[in-house]
Backbone bond lengths (Angstrom), bond angles and torsions (degrees), N, CA, C in turn:
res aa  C-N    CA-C-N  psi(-1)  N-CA   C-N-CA  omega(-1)  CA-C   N-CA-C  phi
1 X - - - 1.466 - - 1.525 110.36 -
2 X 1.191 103.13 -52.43 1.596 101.38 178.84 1.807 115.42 -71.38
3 X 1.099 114.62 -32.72 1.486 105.35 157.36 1.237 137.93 -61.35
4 X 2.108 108.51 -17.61 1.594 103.40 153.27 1.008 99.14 -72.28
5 X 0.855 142.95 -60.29 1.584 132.46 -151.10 1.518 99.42 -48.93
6 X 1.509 120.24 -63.98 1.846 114.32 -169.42 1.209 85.88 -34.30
7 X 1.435 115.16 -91.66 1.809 132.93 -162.16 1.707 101.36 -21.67
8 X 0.970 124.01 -53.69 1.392 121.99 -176.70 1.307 110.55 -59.37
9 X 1.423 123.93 -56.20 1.782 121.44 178.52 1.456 110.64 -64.76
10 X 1.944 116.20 -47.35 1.660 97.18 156.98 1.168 134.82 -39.24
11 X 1.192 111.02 -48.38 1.804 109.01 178.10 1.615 125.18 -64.84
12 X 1.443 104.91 -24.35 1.468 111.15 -168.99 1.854 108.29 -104.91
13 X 1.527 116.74 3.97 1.518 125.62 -161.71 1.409 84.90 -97.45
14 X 1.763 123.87 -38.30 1.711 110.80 166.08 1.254 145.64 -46.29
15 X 1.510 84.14 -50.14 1.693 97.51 -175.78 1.618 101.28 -76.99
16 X 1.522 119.99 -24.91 1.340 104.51 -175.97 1.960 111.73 -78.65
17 X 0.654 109.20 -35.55 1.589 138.35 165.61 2.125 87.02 -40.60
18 X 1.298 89.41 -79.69 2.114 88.89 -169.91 1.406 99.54 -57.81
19 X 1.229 142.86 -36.28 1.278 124.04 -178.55 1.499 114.55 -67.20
20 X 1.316 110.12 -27.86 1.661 110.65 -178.86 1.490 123.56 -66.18
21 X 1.547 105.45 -25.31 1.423 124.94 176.68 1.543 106.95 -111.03
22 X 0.973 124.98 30.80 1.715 117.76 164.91 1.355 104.50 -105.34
23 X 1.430 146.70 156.38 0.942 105.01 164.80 1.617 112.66 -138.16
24 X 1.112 150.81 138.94 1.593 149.65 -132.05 1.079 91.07 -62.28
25 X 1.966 96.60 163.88 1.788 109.31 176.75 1.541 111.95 -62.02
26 X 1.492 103.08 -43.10 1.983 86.12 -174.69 1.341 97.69 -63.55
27 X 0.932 143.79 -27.11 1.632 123.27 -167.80 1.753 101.93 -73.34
28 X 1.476 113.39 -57.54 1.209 114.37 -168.47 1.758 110.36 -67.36
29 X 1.602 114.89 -1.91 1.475 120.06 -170.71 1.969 84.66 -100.19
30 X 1.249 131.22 -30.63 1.223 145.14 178.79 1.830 102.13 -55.35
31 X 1.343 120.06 -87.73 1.083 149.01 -173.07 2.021 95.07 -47.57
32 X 1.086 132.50 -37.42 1.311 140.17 163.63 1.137 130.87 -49.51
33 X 1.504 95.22 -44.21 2.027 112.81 -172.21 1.906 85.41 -89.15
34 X 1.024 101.19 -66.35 1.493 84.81 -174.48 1.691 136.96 -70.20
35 X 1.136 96.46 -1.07 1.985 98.08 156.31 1.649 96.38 -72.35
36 X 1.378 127.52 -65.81 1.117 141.29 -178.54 1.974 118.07 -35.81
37 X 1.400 95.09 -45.48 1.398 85.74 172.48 1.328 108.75 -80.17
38 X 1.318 121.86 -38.69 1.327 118.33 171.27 1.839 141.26 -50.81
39 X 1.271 88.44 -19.80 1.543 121.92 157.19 1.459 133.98 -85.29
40 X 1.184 102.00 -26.37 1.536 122.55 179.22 1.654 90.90 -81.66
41 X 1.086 124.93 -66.58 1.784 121.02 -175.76 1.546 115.14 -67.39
42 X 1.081 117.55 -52.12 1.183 108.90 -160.28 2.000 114.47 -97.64
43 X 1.509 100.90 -2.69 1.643 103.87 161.59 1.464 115.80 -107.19
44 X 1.766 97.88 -66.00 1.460 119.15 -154.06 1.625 90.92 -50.21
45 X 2.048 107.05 -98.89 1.682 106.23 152.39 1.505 114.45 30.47
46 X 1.101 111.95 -106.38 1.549 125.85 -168.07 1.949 111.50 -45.11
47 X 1.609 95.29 -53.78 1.438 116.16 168.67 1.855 118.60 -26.90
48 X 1.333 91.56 -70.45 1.181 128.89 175.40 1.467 113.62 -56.88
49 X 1.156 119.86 -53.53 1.178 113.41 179.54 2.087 131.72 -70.26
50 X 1.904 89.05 -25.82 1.714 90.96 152.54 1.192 129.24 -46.92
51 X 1.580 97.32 -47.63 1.517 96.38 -168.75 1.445 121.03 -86.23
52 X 1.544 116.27 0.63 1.258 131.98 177.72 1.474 110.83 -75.78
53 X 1.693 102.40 -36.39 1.518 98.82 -162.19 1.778 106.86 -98.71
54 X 1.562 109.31 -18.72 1.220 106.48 155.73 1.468 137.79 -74.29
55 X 1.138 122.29 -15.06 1.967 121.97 134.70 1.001 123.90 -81.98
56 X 1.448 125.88 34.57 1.505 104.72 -162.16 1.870 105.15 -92.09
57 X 2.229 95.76 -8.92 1.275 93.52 175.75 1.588 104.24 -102.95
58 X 0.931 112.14 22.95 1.915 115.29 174.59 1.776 93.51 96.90
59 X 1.582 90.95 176.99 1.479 94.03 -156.23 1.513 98.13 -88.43
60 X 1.615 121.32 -4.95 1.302 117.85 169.65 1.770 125.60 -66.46
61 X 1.187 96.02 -26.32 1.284 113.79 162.22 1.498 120.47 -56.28
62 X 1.313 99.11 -68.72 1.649 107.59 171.83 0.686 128.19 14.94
63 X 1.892 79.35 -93.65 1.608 126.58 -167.35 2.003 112.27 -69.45
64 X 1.117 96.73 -49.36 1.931 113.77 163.88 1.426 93.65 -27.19
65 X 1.608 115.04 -52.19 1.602 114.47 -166.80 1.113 130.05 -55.65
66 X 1.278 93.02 -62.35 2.055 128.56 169.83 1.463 97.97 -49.10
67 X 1.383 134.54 -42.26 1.640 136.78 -165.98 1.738 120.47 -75.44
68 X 1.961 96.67 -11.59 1.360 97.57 157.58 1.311 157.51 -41.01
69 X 1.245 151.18 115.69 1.329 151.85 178.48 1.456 114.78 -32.01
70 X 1.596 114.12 -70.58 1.682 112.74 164.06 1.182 118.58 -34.59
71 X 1.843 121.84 -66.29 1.222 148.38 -113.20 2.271 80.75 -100.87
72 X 1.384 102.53 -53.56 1.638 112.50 178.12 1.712 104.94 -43.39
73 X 1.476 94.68 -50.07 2.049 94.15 164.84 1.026 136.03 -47.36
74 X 1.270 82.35 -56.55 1.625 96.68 -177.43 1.846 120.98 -56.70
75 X 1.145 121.92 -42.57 1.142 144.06 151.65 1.311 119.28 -34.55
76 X 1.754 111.61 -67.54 1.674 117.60 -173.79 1.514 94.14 -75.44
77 X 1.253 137.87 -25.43 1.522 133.56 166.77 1.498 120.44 -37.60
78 X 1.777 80.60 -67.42 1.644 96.68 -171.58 1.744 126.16 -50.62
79 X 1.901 92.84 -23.06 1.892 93.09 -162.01 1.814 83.69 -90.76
80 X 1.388 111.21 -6.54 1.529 99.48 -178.89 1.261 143.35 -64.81
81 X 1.431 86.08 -37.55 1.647 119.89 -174.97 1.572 97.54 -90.77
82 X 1.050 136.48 -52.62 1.662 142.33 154.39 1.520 107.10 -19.74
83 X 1.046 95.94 -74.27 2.135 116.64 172.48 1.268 112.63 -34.88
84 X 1.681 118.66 -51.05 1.368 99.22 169.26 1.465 120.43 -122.07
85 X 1.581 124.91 7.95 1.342 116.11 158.73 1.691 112.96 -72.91
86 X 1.406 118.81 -23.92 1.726 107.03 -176.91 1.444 110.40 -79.42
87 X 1.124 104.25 -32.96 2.187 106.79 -177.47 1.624 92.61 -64.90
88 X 1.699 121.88 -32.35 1.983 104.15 -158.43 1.426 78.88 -75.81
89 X 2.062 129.00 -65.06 1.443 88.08 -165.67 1.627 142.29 -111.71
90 X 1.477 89.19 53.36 1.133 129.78 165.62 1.806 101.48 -70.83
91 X 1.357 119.82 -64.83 1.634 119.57 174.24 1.724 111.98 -70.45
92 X 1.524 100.63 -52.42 1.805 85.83 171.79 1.434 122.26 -59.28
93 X 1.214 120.04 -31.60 1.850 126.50 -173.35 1.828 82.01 -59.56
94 X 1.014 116.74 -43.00 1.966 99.29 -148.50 1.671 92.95 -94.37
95 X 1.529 115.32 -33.09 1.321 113.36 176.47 1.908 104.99 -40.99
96 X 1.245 100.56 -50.49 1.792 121.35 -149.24 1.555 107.25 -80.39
97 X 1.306 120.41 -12.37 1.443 144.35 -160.64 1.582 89.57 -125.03
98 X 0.698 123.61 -25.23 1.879 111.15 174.14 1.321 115.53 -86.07
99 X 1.548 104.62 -34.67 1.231 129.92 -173.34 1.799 97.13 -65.76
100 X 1.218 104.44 -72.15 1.469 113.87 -152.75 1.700 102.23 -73.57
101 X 1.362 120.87 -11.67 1.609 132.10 -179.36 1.070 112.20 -84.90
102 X 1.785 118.90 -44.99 1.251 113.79 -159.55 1.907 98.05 -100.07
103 X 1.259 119.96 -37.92 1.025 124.08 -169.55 0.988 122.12 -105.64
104 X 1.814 112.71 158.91 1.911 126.78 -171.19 1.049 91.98 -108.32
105 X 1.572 120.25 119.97 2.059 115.95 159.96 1.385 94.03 -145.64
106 X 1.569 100.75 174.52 1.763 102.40 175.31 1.613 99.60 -92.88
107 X 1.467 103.41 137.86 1.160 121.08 161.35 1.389 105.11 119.11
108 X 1.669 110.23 11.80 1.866 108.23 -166.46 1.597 96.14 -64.93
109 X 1.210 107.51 -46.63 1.952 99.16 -168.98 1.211 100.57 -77.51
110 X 1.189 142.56 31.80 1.570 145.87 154.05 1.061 109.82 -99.83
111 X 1.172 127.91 -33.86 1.930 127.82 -176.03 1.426 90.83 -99.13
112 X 1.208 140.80 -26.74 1.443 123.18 171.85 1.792 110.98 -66.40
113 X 1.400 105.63 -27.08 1.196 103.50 -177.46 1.672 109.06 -73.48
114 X 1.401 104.14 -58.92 1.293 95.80 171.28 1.395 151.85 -37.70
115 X 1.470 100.37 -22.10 1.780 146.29 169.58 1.265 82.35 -46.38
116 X 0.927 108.82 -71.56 1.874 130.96 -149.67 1.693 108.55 -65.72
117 X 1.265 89.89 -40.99 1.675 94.82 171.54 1.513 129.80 -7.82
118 X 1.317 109.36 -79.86 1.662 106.74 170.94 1.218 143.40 -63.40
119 X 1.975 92.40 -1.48 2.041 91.19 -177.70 2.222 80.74 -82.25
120 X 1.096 125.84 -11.07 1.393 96.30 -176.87 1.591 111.20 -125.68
121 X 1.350 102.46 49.31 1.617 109.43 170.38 1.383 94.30 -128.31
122 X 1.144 110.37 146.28 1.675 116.45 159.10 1.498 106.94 -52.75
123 X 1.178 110.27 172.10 1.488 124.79 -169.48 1.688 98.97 -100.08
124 X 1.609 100.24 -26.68 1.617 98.55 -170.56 1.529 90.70 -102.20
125 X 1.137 132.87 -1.63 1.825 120.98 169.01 1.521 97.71 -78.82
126 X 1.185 128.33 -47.45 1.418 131.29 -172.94 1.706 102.85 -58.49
127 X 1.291 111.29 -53.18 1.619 100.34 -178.33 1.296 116.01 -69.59
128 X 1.659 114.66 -21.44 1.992 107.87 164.06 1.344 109.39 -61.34
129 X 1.174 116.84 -37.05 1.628 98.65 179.05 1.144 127.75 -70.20
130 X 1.045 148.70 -13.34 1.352 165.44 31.11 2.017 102.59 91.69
131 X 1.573 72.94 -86.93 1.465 85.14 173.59 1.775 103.81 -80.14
132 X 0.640 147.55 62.32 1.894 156.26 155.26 1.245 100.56 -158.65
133 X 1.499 124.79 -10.77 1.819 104.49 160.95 1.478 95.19 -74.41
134 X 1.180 127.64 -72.35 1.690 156.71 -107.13 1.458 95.31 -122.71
135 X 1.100 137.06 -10.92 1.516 134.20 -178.23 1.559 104.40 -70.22
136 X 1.518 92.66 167.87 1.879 96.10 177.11 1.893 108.96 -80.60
137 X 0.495 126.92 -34.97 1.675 112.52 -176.59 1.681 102.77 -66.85
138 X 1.544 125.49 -9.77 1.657 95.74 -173.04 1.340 79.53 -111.07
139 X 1.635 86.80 167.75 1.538 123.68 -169.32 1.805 114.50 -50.42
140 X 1.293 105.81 -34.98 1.668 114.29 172.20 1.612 114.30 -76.94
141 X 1.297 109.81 -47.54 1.366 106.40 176.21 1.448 121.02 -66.24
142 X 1.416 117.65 -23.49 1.768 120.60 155.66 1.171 98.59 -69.64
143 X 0.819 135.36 -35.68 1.684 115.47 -165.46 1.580 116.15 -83.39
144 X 1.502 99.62 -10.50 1.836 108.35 -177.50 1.499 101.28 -115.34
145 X 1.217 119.53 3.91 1.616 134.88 146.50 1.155 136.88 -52.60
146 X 1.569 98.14 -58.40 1.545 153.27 168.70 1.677 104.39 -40.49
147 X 1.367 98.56 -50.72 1.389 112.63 -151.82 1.852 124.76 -102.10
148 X 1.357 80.84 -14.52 1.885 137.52 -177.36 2.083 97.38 65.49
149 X 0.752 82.87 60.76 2.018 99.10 172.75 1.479 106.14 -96.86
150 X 1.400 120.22 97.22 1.429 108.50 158.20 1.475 129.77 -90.02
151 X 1.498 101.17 126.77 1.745 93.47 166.00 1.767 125.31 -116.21
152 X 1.335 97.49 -34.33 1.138 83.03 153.93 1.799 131.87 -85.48
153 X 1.223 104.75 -157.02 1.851 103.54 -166.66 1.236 113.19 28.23
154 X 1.340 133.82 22.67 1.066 132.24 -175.44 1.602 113.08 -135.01
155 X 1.399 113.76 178.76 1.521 110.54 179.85 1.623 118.49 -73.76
156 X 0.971 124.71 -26.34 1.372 127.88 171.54 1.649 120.84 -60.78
157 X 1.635 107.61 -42.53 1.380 105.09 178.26 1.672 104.44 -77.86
158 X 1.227 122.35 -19.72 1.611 126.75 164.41 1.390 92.22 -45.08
159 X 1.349 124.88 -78.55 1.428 138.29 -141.32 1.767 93.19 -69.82
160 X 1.085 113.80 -46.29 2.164 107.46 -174.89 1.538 93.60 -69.13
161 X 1.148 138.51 -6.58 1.838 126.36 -151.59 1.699 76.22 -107.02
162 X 1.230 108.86 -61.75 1.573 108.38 -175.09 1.621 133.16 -42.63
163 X 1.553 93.45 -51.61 1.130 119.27 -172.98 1.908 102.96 -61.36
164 X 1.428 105.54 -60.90 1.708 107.64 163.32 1.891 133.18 -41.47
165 X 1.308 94.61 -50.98 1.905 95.89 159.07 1.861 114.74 -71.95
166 X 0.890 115.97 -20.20 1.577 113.55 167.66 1.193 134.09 -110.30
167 X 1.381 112.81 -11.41 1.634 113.68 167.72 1.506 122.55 -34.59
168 X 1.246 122.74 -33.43 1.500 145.08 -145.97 1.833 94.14 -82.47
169 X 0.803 94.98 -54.33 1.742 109.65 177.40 1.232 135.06 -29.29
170 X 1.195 103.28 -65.26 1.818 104.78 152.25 1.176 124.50 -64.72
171 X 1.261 124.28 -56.52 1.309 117.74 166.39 1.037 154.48 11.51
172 X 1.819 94.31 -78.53 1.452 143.50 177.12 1.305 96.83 -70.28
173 X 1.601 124.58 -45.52 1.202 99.72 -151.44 2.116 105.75 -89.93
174 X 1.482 91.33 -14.20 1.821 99.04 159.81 0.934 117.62 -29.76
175 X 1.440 97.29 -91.77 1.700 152.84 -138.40 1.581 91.99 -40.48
176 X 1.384 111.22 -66.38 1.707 100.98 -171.14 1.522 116.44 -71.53
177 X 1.241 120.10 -47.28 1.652 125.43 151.20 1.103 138.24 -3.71
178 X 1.839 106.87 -50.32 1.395 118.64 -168.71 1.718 98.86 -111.79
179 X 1.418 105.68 -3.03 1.587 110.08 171.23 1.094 98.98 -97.24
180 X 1.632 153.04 -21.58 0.780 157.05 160.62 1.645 113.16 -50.05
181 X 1.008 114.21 -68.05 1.894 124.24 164.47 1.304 101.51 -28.56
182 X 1.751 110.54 -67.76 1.182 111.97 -155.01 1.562 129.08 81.37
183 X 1.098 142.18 -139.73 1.838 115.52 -172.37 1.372 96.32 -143.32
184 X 1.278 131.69 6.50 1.204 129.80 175.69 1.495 118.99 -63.05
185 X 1.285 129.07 -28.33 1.678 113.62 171.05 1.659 114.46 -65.34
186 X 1.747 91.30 -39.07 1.407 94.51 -153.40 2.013 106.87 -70.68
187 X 1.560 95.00 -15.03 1.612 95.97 -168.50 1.966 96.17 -86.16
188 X 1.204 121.70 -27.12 1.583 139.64 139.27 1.665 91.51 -9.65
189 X 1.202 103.54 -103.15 1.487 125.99 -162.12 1.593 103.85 -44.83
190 X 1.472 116.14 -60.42 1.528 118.88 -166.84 2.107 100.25 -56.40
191 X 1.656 103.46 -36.18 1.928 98.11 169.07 1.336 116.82 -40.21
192 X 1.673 117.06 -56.59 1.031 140.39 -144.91 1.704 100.28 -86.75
193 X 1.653 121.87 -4.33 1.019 117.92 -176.71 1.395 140.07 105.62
194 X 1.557 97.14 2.30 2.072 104.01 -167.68 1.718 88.13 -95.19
195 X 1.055 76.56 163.09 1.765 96.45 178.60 1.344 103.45 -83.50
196 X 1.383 128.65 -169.26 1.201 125.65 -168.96 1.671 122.31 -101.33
197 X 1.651 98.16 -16.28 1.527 102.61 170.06 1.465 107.30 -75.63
198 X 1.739 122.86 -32.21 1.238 133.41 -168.63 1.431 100.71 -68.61
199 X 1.007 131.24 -11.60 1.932 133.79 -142.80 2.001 76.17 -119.80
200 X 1.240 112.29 -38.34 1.644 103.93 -164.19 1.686 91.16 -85.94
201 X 1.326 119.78 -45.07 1.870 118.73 -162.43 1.850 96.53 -69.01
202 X 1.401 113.84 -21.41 1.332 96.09 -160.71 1.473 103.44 -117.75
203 X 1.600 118.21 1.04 1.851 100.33 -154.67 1.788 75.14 -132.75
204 X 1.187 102.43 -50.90 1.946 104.24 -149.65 1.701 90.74 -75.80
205 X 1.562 119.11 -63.27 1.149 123.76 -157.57 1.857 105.84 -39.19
206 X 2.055 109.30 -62.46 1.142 107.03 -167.16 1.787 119.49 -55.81
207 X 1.557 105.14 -23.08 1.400 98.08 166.54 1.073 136.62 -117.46
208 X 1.610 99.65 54.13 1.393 115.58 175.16 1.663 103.78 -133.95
209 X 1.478 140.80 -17.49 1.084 145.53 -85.36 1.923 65.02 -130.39
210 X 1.047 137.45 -27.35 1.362 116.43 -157.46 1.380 100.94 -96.81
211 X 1.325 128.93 -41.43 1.258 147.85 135.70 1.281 124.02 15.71
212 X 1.925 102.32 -72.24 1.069 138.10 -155.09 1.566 95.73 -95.61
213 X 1.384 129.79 -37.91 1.503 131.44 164.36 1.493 122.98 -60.22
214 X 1.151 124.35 -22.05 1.218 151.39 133.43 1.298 122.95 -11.23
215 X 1.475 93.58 -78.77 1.323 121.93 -165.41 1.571 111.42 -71.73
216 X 1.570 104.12 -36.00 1.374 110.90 -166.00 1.741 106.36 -81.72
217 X 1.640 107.83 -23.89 1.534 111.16 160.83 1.277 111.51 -55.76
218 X 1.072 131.32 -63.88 1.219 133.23 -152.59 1.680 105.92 -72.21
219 X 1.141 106.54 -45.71 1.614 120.04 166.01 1.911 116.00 -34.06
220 X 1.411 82.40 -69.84 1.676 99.92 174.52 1.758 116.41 -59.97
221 X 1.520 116.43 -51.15 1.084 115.32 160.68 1.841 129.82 -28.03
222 X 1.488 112.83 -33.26 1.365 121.35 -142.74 1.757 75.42 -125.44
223 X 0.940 141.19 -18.99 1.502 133.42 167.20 1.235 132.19 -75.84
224 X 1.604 97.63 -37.07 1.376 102.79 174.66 1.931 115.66 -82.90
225 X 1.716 104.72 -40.06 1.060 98.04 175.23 1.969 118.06 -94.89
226 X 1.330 116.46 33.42 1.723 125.67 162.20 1.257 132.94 -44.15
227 X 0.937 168.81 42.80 1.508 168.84 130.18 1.351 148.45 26.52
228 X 1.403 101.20 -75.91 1.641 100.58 153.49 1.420 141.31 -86.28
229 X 1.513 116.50 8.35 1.326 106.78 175.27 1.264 90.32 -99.07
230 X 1.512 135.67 -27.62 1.531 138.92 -134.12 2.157 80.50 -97.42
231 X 1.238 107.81 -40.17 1.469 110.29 168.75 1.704 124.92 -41.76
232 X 1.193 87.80 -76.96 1.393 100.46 167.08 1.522 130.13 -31.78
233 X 1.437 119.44 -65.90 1.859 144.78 159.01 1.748 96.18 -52.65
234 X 0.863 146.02 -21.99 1.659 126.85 -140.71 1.317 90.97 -117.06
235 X 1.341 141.77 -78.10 1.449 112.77 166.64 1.489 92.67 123.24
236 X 1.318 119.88 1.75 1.347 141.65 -158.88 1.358 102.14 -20.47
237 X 1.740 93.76 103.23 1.456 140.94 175.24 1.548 87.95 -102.91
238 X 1.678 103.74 108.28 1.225 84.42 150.51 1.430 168.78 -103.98
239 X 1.346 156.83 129.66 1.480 141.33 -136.15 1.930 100.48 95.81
240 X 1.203 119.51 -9.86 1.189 128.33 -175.00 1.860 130.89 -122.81
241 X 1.320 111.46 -50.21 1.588 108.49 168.88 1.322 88.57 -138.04
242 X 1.288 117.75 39.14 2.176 91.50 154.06 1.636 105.58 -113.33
243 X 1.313 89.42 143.50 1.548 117.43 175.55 1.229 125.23 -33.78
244 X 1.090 128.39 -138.23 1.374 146.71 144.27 1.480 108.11 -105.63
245 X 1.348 107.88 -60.92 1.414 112.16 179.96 1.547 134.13 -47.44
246 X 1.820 84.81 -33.13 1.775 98.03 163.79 0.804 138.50 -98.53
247 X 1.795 120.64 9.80 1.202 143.22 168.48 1.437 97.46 -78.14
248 X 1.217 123.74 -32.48 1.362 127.06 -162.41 1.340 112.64 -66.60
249 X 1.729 105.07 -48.91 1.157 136.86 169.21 1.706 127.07 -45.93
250 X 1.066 100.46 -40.29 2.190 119.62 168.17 1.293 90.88 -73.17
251 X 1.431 111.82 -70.65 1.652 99.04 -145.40 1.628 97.71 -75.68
252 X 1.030 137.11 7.14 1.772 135.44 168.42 1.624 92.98 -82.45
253 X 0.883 121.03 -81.77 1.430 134.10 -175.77 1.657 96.24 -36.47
254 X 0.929 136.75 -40.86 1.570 140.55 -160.42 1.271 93.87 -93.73
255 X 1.506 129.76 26.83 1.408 113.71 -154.64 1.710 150.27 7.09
256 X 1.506 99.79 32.29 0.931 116.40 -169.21 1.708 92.97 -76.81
257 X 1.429 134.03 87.79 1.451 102.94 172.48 1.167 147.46 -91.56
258 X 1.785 97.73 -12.25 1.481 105.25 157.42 1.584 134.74 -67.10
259 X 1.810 107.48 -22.70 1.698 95.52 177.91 1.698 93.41 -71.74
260 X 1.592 120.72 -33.52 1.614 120.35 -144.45 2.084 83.37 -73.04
261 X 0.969 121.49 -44.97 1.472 111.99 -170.43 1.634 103.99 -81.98
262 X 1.358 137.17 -20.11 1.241 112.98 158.63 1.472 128.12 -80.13
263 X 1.431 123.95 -2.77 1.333 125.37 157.15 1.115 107.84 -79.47
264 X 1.464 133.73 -28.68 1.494 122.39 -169.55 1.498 98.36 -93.65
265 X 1.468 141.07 -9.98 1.108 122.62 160.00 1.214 123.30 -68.76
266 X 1.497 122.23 -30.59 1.684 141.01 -154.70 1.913 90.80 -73.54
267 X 1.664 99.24 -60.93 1.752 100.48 164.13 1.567 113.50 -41.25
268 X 1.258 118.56 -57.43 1.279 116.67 -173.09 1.836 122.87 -56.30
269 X 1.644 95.15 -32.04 1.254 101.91 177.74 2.052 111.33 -83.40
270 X 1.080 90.32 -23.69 1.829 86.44 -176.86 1.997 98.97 -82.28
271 X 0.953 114.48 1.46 1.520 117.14 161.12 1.161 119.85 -90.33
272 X 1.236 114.88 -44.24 1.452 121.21 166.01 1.572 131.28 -49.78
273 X 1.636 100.74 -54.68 1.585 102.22 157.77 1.199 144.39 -54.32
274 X 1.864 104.25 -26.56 1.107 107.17 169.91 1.560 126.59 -93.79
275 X 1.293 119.10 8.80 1.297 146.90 162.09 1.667 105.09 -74.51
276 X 1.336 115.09 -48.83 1.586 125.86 -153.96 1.607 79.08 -68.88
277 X 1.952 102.31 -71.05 1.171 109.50 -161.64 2.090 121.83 -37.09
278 X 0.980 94.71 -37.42 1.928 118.70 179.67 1.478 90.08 -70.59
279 X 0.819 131.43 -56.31 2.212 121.67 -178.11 1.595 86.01 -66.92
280 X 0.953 130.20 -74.28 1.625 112.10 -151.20 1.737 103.33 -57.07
281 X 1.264 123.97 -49.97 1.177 107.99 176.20 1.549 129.15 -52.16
282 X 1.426 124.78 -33.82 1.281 139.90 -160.55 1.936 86.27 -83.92
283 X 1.710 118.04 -35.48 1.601 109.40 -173.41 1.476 103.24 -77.79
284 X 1.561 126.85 -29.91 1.229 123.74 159.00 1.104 131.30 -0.38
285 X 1.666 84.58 -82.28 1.567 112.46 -153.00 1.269 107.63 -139.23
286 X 1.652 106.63 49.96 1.235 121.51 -151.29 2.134 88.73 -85.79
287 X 1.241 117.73 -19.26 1.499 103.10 -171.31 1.239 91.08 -97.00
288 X 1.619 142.01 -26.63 1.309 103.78 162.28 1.268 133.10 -53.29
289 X 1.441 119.97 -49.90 1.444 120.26 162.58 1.434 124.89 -34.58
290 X 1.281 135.07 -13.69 1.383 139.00 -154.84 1.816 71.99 -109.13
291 X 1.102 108.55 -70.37 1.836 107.08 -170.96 1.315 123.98 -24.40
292 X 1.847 100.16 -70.16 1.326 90.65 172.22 1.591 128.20 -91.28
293 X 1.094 100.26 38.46 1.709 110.17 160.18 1.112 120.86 -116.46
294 X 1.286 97.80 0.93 1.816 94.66 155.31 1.350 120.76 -121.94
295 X 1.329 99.64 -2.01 1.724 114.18 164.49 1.208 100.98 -72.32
């Protein structure tokens, strides 16, 4: 008798439990409209309105814009510094995430901290330092004077300013992932005889790889469209180290507003693709992804 009874309150402690966490249609018809309006103002809205005001003189205009001398720089600049700040921490993010996942040393919650570093520095404190490594009064910046080495006003201090506000990116998006796994395939593989690059090309990489695509969006995303550190280092020469973003910035100020809103759409649109591109892959191969996320 008393074991119907348990069995009876087990069976009925669920369903009371799921009813407590479901929660009614007006609420869930509530919670809908307002992500939605909240999306409607503070993305779509704004979204929308770049690209409104950059045809607003026809698409001959546009393009006239985009066909600029500065503006052509600014552009082949921007995918430059992108080009090679996302591949460096593209290898440090996975170096630093293998490191801190697979292995015990002293100082791991010190390099995790450091990870972390740039979500809480300004973007324009990071590019002063920059300029107080690399400037002419300190001892290194005479010496890369000396030597005729430019880093700042130049493309290289673009590429260290960048590379420092985005390092964090991959990382982050590892770090818990591959602690999540844990080391059991890879110590699998090393039994069975693979070496240790073979144990990373064949066991770690494939189940990390979605992760890491991820990461490298979001990375790239935040490189191309950067600002204040790339401000700071750039010295804004123009036709020479301005951005995209700071091209945007002259020709707004110059009231130019059709070149300044067709560069800020062109940014807007190379975010977009790489958004599109990340849904089509994820609808792909959308049941592998389900696999190893529950692997």
């Amino acid at each position: 008798m008393a074991s119907n009874a348990t069995a009876t309150v087990s069976t009925a402690e669920p369903h009371k439990v799921h009813s407590a966490v479901t929660e009614s249609k007006v609420a869930r018809i509530t919670l809908v409209v307002i992500a939605l309006v909240f999306l409607l103002l503070i993305l779509f809205l704004p979204l929308a309105a770049v690209f409104v005001e950059a045809f607003r003189k026809g698409a001959g205009a546009f393009f006239t814009a985009l066909q600029d001398a500065e503006t052509f720089s600014a552009i082949r600049l921007t995918l430059i510094v992108a080009g090679v700040s996302v591949p460096l921490n593209l290898v440090f993010g996975i170096a630093a995430a293998w490191a801190i996942a697979k292995f015990e040393f002293k100082g791991k919650a010190f390099l995790t901290t450091l990870i972390d570093l740039p979500f809480s520095v300004s973007p324009v404190i990071s590019g002063l330092v920059f300029v107080l490594l690399f400037g002419a009064n300190t001892w290194l910046g005479q010496w890369l004077s000396a030597n005729d080495i430019k880093i700042l006003f130049a493309a290289p201090g673009l590429i260290l300013a960048t590379m420092f506000v985005t390092f964090p990116f991959v990382a982050r998006e590892l770090i818990p992932l591959m602690q999540e796994q844990g080391t059991q395939d890879e110590e699998a593989a090393l039994s069975l005889g693979a070496s240790g690059w073979q144990a990373f090309w064949h066991v770690t990489l494939p189940n990390i790889k979605w992760g890491l695509l991820y990461g490298v969006l979001l990375c790239n995303a935040r490189a191309m469209g950067e600002f204040g550190a790339v401000s700071v280092v750039s010295g804004h020469i123009r036709g020479q180290t301005n951005t995209m973003p700071l091209q945007v910035e002259i020709l707004y100020n110059e009231y130019n507003f059709t070149g300044a809103f067709a560069v800020a759409s062109l940014l807007a649109l190379l975010a977009l693709v790489t958004l599109v591109l990340k849904t089509l892959l994820e609808m792909r191969y959308s049941a592998e992804i389900a696999a190893s996320r529950r692997h």
